[in-house]
C-alpha positions as CSV (number, residue, x, y, z in Angstrom):
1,X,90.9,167.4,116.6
2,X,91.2,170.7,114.5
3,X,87.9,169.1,112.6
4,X,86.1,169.2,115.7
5,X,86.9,172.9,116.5
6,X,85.9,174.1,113.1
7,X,82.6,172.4,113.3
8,X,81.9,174.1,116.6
9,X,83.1,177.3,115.2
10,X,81.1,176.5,112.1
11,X,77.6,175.6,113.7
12,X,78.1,178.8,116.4
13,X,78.3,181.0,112.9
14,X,75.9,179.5,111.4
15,X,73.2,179.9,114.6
16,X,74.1,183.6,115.2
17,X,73.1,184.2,111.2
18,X,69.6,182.1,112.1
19,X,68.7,183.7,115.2
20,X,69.6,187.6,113.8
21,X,67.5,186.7,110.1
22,X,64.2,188.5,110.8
23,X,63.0,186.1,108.5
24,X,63.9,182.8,110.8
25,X,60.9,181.5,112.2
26,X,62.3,181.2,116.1
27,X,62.9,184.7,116.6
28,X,60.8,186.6,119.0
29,X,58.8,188.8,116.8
30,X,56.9,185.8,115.7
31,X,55.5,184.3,119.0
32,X,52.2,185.0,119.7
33,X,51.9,188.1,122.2
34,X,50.7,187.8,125.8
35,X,47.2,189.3,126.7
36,X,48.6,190.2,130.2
37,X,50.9,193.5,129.2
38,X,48.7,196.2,128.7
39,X,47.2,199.6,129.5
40,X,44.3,202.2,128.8
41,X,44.4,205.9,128.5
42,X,41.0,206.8,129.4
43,X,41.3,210.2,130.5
44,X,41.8,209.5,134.1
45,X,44.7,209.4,136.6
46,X,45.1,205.6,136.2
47,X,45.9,203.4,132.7
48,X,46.5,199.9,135.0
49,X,44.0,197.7,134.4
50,X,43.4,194.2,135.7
51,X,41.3,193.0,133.1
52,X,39.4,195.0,129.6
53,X,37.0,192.9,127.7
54,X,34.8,193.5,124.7
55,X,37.4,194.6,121.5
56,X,34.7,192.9,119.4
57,X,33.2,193.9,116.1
58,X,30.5,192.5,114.1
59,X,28.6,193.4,110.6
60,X,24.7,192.3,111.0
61,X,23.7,190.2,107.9
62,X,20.6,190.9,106.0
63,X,18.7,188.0,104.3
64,X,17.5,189.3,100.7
65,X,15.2,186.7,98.5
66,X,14.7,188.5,95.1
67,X,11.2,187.6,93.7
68,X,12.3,186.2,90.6
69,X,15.4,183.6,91.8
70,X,13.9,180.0,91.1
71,X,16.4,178.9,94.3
72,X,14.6,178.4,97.7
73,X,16.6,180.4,99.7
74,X,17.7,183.8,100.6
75,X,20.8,185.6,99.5
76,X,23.3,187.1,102.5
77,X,24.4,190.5,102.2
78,X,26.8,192.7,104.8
79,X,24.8,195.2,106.8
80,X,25.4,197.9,109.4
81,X,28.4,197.3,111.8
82,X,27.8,196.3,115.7
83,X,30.2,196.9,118.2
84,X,30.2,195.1,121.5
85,X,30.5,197.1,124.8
86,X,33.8,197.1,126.5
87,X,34.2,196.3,130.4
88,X,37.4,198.0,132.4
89,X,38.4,196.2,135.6
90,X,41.0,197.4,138.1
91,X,41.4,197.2,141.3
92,X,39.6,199.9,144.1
93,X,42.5,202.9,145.6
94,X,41.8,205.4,148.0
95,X,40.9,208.7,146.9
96,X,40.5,207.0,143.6
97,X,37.3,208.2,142.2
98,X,37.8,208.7,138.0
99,X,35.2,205.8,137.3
100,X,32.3,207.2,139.4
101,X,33.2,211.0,138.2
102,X,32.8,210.1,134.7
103,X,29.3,208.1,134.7
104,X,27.8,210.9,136.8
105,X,29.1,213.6,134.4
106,X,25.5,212.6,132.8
107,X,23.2,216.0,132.3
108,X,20.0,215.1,130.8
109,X,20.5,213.2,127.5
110,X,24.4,214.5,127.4
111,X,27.5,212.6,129.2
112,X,30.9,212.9,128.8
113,X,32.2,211.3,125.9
114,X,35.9,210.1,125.4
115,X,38.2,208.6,122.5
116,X,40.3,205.8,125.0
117,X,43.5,203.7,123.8
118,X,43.6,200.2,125.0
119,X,47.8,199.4,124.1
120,X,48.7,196.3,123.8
121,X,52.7,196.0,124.6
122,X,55.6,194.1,123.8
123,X,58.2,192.7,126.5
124,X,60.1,196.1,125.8
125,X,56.7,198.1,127.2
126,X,56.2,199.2,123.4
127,X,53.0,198.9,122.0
128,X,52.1,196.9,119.2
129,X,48.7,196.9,118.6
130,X,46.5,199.8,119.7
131,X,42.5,199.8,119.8
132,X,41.1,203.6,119.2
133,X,38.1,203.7,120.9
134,X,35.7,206.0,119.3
135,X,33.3,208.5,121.5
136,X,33.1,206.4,124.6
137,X,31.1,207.1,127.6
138,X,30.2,204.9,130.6
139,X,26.6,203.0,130.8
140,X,27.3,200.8,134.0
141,X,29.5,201.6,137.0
142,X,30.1,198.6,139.1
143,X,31.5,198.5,142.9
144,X,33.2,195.9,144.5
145,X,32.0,192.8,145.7
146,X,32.4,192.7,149.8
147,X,32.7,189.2,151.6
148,X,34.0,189.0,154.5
149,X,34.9,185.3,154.3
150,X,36.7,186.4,151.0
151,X,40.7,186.7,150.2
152,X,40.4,188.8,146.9
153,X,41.1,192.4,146.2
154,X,38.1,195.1,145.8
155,X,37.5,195.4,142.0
156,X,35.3,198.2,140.1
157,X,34.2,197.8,137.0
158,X,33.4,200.6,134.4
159,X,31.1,199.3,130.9
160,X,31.5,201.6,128.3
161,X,29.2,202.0,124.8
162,X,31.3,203.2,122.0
163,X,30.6,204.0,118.2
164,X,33.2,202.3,116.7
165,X,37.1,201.1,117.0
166,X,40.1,201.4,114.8
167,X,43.0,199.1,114.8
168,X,46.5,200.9,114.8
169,X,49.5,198.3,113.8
């Protein structure tokens, strides 16, 4: 019977080593983050946001044949970076205006233009990735959609052009 305790004591050692070992594959730094634990500091009274879409970057390629190069083809070469617009969604609030203030801050050819942080957070609210948003400013303001048959809650949407995004780790 002693056998018996001194395995259990044994594998309960051995377990508490695994699961403390930043290196053992189980532990929690290693799952895959959710995409539901987020915010945005835009510059406005509200970071909650439902849903923000459009983190993606691109580089155009440029087809080059060279005159001389026997091969039917064309060579591929990197060109000039594209980045994709980027939608925020929340939900409508009374006396909540920020979205609609922003898009009319347009004079002429001049708007407002903003450097936003979409955060990514951990279960601790800690964030882990961050997007830097480089001289935003808004192109589209959308309302909500009103049914009256409908059970949803009013949405806005803001889309934003941007010159560029860095990725902090």
């Amino acid at each position: 019977m002693p056998w018996i305790i001194l395995l259990l004591l044994l594998i309960g050692i051995i377990l508490c080593l695994v699961i403390k070992n930043p290196q053992n594959p189980f532990t929690m730094s290693n799952y895959p983050l959710p995409a539901y634990h987020f915010i945005a500091d835009w510059g406005g009274s509200r970071i909650d946001f439902t849903e923000i879409s459009g983190l993606d970057q691109s580089i155009e390629v440029i087809p080059v044949r060279q005159g001389g190069n026997p091969v039917p083809g064309f060579q591929k070469m990197p060109g000039l970076q594209k980045f994709n617009n980027i939608v925020l969604k929340r939900g409508v609030v009374k006396g909540d205006d920020d979205f609609y203030q922003w898009i009319n801050s347009q004079v002429g050819s001049s708007i407002e233009r903003r450097d936003v942080l979409i955060k990514l957070l951990d279960h601790e609210h800690n964030p882990v990735f961050t997007w830097k948003v480089k001289n935003a400013f808004p192109i589209r303001y959308s309302g909500p959609v009103l049914k009256a048959s409908g059970n949803e809650v009013a949405m806005e949407e803001l889309e934003l052009a941007l010159e560029g995004f860095d990725v902090i780790f």
